[in-house]
C-alpha positions, 0 to 999 in steps of 0.5 A, a space after each residue: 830625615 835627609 842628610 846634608 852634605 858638607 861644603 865642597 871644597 873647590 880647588 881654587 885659592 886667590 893669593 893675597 895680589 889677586 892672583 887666582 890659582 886653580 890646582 895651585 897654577 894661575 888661571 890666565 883667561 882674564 874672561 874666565 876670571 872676570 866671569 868667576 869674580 861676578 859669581 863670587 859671594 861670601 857667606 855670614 861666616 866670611 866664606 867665600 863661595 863660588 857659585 856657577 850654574 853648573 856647581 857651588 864651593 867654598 875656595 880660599 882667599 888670602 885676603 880679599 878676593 880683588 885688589 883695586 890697581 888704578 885710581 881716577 879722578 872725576 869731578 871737582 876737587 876736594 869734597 866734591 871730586 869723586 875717587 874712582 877705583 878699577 880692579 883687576 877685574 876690570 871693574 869700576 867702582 867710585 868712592 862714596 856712600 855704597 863704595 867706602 874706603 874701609 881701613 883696619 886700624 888694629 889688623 896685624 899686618 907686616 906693612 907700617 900702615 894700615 890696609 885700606 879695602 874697598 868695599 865693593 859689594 854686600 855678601 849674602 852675610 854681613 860680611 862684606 866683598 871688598 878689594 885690597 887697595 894696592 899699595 901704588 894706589 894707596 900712595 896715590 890716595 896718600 898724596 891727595 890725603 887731608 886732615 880730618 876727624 872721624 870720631 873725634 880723632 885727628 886723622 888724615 883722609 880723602 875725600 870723595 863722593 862728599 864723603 870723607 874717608 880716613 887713611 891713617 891715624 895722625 898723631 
């Protein structure tokens, strides 16, 4: 019977601001970083996992391995604009069916609001690879904010892609 091995530990750690440390200092090379995203996947366990050609490891993440740090408008307005969101990645990724705009109402969090993510790819469970909305962004989200219902409760909300996307509750 052959003998599995467990998991190597990389000696990566992505801080909850999207900074990636290897050894505990920074990783500077934006194209080293974006090369190491692209290969990031995430287990059914919610893992994250870095897989290169050459080796595969689990490294910590804070919280979600990318932020979204810029917001732009294309299209119309209203249900038919679409809210496009760059990374600190450089990765665009636009509001809608495939990209939603996921806040956890009920998440413990020291800030007063909920914590909006984006939903940027599927990971390799059912558990999702998402980017942190920065908080600059989530104010620019809030200005263009609507009233809305999701599930029958009053909420406040964008929309995009003609489809609508709660922020925050309203009471």
């Amino acid at each position: 019977m052959a003998e599995t091995s467990a998991p190597r530990l990389l000696p990566f750690l992505i801080r909850r601001d999207g900074v990636w440390l290897y050894r505990g200092s920074p990783v500077q090379r934006k194209a080293m970083l974006c090369l190491f995203g692209s290969m990031l996947t995430r287990d059914s366990e919610g893992q994250y996992w870095l897989k290169t050609p050459m080796e595969s490891g689990i490294i910590q993440v804070e919280d979600a391995p990318f932020v979204a740090v810029e917001l732009d408008f294309r299209g119309g307005c209203g249900r038919h604009q679409t809210l496009c969101l760059r990374t600190n990645m450089d990765e665009l990724i636009c509001v809608g069916p495939k990209h939603p705009i996921i806040c956890e109402w009920d998440r413990p969090s020291d800030e007063a609001a909920s914590i909006p993510y984006v939903h940027m790819r599927d990971g390799e469970g059912d558990l999702p690879i998402r980017a942190r909305i920065s908080r600059p962004v989530h104010f620019e989200l809030a200005a263009l904010a609507v009233p809305g219902q999701v599930e029958g409760r009053p909420c406040l909300g964008v929309w995009s892609q003609d489809c609508f996307f709660p922020l925050s509750r309203q009471s």
